[in-house]
C-alpha positions as CSV (number, residue, x, y, z in Angstrom):
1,X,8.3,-43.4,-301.3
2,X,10.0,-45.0,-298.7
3,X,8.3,-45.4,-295.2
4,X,10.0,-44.5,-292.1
5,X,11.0,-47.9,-291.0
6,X,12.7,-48.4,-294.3
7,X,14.2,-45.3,-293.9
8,X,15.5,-46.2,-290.2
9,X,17.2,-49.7,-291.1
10,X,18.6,-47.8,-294.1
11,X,20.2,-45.1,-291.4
12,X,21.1,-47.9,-288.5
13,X,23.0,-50.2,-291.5
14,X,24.9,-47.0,-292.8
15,X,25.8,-46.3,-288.5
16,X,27.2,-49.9,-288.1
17,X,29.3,-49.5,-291.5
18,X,30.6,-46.1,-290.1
19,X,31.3,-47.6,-286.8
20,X,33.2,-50.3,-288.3
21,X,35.4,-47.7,-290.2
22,X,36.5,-45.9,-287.4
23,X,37.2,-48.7,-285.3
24,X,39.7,-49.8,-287.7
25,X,40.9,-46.3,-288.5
26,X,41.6,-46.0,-284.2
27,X,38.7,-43.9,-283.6
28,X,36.9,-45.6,-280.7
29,X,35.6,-42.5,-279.6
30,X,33.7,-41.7,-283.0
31,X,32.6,-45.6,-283.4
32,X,31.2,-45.1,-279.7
33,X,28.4,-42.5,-280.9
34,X,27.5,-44.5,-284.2
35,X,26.5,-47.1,-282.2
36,X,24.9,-45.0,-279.5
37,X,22.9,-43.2,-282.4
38,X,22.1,-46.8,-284.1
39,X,20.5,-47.9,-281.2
40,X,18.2,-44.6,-280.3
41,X,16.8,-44.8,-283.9
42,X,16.1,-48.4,-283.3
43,X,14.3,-47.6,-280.1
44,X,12.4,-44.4,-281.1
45,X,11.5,-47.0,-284.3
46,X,11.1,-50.0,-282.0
47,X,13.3,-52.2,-284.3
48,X,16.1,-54.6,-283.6
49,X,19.3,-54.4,-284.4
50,X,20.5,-56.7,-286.9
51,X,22.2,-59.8,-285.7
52,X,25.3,-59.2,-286.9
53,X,25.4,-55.3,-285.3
54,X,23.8,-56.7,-282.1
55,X,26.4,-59.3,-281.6
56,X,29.7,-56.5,-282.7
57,X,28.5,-54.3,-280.0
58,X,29.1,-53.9,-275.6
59,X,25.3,-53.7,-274.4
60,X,26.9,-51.6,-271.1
61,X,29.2,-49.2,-272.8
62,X,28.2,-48.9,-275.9
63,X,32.1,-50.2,-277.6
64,X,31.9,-51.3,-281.1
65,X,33.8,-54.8,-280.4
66,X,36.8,-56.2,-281.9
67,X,38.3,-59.4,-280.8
68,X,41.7,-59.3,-279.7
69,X,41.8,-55.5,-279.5
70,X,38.6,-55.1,-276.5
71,X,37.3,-58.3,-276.8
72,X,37.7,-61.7,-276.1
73,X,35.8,-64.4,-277.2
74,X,36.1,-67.7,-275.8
75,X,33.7,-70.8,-276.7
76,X,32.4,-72.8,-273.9
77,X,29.9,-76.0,-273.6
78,X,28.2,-74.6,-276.8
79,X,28.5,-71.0,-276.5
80,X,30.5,-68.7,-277.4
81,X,31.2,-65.8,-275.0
82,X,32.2,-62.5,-275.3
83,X,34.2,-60.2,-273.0
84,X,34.2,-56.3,-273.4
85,X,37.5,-54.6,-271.4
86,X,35.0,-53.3,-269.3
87,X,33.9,-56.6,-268.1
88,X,30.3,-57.3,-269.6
89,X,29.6,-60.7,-270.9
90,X,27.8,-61.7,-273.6
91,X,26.7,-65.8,-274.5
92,X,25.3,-66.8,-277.6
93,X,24.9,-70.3,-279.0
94,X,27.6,-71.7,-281.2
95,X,26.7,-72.2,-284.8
């Protein structure tokens, strides 16, 4: 029987895969609580979000990110940088 971490990733995978579905079908709204509900069942888990959902993802309003729609992502002196359209940064290093 699965334990309930295993159960939580399971749920916050399915969220980010649901999220990226309605971006593309123009439902920001929608993708907006996928992500809000991802990241309360990390917290009440205390687990990280995966990389890849962490880095697809506004930190201050909760947008599920897509370059050239309400991103931009620049690279600078080996980082890249992201800007939401509501004006939160976010570095990285470059890989």
């Amino acid at each position: 029987m699965p334990d309930e971490t295993t159960i939580a990733r399971e749920r916050i995978d399915r969220l980010h895969a649901m999220a990226r579905e309605a971006v593309g079908e123009g439902r920001e709204d929608r993708a907006r609580e996928y992500v809000r509900t991802a990241r309360r069942i990390a917290e009440r888990h205390r687990l990280r979000l995966p990389r890849e959902f962490e880095r697809s993802i506004c930190r201050s309003c909760d947008t599920f990110l897509v370059p050239g729609r309400n991103a931009r992502v620049r690279t600078q002196s080996g980082h890249v940088v992201v800007t939401c359209s509501c004006g939160e940064h976010s570095r990285y290093p470059y890989r």
